[in-house]
DSSP file (Angstrom, degrees, kcal/mol; ACC not computed):
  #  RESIDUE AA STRUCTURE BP1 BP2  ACC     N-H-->O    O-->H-N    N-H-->O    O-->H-N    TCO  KAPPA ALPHA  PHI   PSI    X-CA   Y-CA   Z-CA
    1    1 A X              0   0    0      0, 0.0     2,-0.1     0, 0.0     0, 0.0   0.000 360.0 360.0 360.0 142.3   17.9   50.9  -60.2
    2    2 A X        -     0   0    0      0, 0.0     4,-0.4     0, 0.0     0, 0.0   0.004 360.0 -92.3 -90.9-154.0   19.5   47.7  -60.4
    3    3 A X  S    S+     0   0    0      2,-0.2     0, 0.0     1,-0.1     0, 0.0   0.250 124.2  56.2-109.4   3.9   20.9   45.3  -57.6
    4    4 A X  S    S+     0   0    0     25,-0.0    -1,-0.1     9,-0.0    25,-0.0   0.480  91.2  70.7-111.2  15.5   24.5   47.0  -57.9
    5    5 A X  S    S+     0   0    0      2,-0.1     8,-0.9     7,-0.1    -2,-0.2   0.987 104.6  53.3 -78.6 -67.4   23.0   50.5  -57.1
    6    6 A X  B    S-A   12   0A   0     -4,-0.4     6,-0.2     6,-0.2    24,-0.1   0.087  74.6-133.4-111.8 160.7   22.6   49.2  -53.6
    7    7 A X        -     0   0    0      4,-1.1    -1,-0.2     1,-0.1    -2,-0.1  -0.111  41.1 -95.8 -81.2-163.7   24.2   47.6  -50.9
    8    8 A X  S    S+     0   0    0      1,-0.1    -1,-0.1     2,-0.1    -2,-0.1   0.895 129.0  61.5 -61.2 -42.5   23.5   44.7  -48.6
    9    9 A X  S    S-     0   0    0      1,-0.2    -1,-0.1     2,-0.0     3,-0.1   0.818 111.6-127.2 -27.7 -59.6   22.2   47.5  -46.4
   10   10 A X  S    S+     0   0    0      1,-0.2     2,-0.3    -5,-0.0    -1,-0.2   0.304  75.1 118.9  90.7  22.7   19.6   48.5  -49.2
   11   11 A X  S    S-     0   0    0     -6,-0.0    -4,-1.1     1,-0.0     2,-0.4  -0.522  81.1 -84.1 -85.5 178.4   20.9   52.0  -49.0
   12   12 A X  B     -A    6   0A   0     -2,-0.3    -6,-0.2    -6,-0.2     2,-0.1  -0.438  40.1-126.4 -76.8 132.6   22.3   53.1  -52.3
   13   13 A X        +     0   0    0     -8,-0.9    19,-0.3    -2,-0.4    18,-0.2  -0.401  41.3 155.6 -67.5 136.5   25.7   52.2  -53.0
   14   14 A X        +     0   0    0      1,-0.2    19,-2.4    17,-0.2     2,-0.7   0.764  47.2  68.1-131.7 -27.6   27.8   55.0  -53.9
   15   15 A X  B    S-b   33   0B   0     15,-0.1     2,-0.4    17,-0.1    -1,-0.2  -0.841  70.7-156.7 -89.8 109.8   31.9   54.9  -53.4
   16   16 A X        -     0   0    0     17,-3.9     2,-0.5    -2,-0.7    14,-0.2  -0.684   6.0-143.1 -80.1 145.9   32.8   52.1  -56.1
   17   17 A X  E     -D   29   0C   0     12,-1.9    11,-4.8    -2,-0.4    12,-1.7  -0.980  25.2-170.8-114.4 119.1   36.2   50.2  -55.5
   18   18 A X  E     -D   27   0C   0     -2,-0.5     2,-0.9     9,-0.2     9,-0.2  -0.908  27.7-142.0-119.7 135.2   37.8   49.6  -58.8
   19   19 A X        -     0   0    0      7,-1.5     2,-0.8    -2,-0.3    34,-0.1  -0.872  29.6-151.9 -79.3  89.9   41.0   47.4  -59.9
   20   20 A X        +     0   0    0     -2,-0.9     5,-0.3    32,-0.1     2,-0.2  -0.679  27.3 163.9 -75.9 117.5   42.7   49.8  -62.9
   21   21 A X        -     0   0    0      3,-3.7     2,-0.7    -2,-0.8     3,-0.4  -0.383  47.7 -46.5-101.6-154.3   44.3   47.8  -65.0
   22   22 A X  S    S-     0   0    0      1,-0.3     3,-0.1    -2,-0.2    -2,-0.1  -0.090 118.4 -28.7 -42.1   8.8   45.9   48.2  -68.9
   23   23 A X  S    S+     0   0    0     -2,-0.7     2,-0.3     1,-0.1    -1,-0.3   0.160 135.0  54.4 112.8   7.0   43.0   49.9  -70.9
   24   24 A X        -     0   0    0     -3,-0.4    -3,-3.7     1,-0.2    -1,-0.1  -0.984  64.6-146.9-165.2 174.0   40.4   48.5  -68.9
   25   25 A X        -     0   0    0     -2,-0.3    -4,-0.2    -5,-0.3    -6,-0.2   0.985   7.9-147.0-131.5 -31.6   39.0   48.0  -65.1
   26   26 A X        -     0   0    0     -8,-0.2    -7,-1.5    -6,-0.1     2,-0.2   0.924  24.8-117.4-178.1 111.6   37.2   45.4  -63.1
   27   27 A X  E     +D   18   0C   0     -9,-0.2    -9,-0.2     1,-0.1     3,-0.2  -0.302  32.8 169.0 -32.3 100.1   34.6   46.1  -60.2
   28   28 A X  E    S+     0   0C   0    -11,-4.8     2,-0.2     1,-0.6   -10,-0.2   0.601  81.4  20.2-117.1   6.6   35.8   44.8  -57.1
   29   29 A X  E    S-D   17   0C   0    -12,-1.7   -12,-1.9     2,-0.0    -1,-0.6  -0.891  86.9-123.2-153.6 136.9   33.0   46.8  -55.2
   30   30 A X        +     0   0    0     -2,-0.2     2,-0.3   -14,-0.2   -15,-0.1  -0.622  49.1 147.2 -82.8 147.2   29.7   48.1  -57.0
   31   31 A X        -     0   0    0     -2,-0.2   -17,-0.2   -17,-0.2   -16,-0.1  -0.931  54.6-115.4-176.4 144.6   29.4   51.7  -56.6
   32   32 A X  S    S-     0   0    0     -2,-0.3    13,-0.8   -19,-0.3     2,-0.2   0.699  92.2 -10.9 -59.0 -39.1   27.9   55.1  -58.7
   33   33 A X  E     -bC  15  44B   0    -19,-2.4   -17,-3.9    11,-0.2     2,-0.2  -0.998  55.4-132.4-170.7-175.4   31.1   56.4  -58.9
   34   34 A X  E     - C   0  43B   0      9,-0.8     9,-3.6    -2,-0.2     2,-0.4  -0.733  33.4-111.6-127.1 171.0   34.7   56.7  -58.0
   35   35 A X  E     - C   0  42B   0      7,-0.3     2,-0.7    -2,-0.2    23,-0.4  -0.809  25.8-109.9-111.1 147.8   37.0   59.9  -57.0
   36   36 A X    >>  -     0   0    0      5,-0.7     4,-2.4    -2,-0.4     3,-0.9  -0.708  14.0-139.7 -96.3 127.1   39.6   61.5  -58.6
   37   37 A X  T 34 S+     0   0    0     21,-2.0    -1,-0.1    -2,-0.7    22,-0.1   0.821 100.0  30.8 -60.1 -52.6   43.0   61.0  -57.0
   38   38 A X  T 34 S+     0   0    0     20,-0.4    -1,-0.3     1,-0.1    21,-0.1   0.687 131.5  25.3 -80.1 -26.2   43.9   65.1  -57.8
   39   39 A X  T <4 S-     0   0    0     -3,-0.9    -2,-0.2     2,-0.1    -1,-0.1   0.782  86.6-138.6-128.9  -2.2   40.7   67.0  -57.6
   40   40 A X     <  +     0   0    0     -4,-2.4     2,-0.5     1,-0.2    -3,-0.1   0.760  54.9 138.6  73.7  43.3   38.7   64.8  -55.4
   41   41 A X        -     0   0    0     -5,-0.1    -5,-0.7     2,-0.0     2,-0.3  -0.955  55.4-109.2-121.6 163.8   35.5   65.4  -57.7
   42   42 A X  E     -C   35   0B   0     -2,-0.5     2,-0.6    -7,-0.2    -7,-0.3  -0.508  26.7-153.5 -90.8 120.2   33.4   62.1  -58.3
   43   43 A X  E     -C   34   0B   0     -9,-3.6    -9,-0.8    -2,-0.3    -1,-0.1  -0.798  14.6-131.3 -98.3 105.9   33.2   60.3  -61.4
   44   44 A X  E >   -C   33   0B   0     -2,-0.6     3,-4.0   -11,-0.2   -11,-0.2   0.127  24.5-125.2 -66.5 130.5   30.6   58.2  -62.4
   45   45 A X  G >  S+     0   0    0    -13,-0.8     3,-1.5     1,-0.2    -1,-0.1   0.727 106.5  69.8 -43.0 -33.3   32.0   54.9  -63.7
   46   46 A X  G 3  S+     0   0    0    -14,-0.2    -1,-0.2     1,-0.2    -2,-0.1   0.688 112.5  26.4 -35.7 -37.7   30.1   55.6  -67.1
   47   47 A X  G <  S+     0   0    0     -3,-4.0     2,-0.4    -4,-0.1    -1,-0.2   0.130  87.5 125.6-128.6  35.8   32.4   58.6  -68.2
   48   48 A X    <   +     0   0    0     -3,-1.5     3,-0.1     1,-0.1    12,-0.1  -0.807  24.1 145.9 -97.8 122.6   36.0   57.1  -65.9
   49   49 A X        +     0   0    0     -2,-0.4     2,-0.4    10,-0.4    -1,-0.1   0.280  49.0  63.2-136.2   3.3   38.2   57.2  -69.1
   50   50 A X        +     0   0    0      9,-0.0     9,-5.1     2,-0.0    -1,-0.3  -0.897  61.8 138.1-142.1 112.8   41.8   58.3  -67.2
   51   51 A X  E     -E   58   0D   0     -2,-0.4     2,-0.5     7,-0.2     7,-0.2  -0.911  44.7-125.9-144.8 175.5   43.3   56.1  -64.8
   52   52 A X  E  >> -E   57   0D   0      5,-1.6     4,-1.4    -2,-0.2     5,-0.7  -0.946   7.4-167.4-129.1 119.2   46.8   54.7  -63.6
   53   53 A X  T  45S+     0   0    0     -2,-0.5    -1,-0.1     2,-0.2   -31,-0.1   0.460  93.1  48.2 -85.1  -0.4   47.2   51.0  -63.3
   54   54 A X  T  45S+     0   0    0      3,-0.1    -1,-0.2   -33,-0.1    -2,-0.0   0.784 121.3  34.6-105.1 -34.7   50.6   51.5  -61.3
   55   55 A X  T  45S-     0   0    0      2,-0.1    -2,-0.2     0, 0.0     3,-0.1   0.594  98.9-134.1 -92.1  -0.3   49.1   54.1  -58.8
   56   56 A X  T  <5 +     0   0    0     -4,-1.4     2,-0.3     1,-0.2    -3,-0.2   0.947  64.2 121.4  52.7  69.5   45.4   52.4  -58.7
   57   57 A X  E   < -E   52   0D   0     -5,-0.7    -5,-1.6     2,-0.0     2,-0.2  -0.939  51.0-139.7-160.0 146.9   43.6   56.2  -59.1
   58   58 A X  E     -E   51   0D   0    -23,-0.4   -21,-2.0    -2,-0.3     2,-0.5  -0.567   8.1-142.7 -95.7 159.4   41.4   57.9  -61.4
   59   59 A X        -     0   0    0     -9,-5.1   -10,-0.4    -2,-0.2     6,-0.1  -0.884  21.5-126.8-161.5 125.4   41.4   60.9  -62.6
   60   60 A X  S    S-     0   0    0     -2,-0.5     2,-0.2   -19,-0.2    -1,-0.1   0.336  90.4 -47.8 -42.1 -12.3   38.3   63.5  -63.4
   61   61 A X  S  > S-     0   0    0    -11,-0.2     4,-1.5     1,-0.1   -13,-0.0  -0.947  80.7 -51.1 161.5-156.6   40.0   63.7  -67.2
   62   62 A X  H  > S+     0   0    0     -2,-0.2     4,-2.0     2,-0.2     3,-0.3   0.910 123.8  54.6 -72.4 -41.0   43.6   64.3  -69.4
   63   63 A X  H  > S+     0   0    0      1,-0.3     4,-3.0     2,-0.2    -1,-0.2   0.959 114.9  41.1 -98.7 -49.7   44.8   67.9  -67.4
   64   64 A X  H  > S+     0   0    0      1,-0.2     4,-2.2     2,-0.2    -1,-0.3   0.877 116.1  49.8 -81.4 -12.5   44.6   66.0  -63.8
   65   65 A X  H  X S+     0   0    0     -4,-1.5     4,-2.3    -3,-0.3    -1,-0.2   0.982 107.9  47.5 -66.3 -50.5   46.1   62.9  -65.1
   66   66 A X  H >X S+     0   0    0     -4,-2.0     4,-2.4     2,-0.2     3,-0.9   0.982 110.3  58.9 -68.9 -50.8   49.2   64.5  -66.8
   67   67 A X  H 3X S+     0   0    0     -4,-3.0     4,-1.9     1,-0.2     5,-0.3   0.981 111.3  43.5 -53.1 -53.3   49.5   66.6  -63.0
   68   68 A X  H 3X S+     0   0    0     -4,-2.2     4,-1.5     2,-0.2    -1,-0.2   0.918 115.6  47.6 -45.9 -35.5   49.8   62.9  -61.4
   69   69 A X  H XX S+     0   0    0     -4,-2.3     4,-1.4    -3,-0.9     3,-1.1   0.990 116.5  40.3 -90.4 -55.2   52.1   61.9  -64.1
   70   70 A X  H 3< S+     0   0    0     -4,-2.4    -1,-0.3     1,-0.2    -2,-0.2   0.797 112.4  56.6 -56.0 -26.0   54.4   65.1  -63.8
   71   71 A X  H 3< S+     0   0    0     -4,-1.9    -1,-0.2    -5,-0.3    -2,-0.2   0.805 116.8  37.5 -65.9 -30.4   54.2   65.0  -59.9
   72   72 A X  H << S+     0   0    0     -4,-1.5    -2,-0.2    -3,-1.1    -1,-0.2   0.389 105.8  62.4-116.5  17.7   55.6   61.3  -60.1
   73   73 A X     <        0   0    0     -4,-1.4    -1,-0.2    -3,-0.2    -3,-0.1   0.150 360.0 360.0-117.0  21.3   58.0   61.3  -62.8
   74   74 A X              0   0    0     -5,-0.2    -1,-0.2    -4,-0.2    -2,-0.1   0.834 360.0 360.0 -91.6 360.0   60.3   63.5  -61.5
């Protein structure tokens, strides 16, 4: 464990708060993992590879991403 597994608390930090931008993403709270906007199962920031910098969500891999994208481009 580091000092961004935990909180101030000293329990372990676990819900990360992320800023998606273009091809990349920036920590704006340290966390284990983040949720995926469509299937609500948790992804550790180590394998988050599908996200939407105009809806600010992640998504558990390519089949829930393309359901976000088809839900909001019609």
């Amino acid at each position: 464990m580091n000092a961004h597994d935990r909180d101030l608390s000293g329990k372990p930090a676990e819900l990360a708060v992320l800023h998606y931008g273009d091809g990349e993403f920036v920590v704006l709270k340290p966390g284990r993992h983040v949720v995926c906007a469509v299937s609500g199962v948790k992804i550790p920031l180590q394998a988050l590879r599908y996200w939407s910098p105009a809806l600010q969500e992640a998504y558990a891999g390519p089949a829930e991403a393309y359901a976000r994208w088809k839900e909001t481009s019609s």
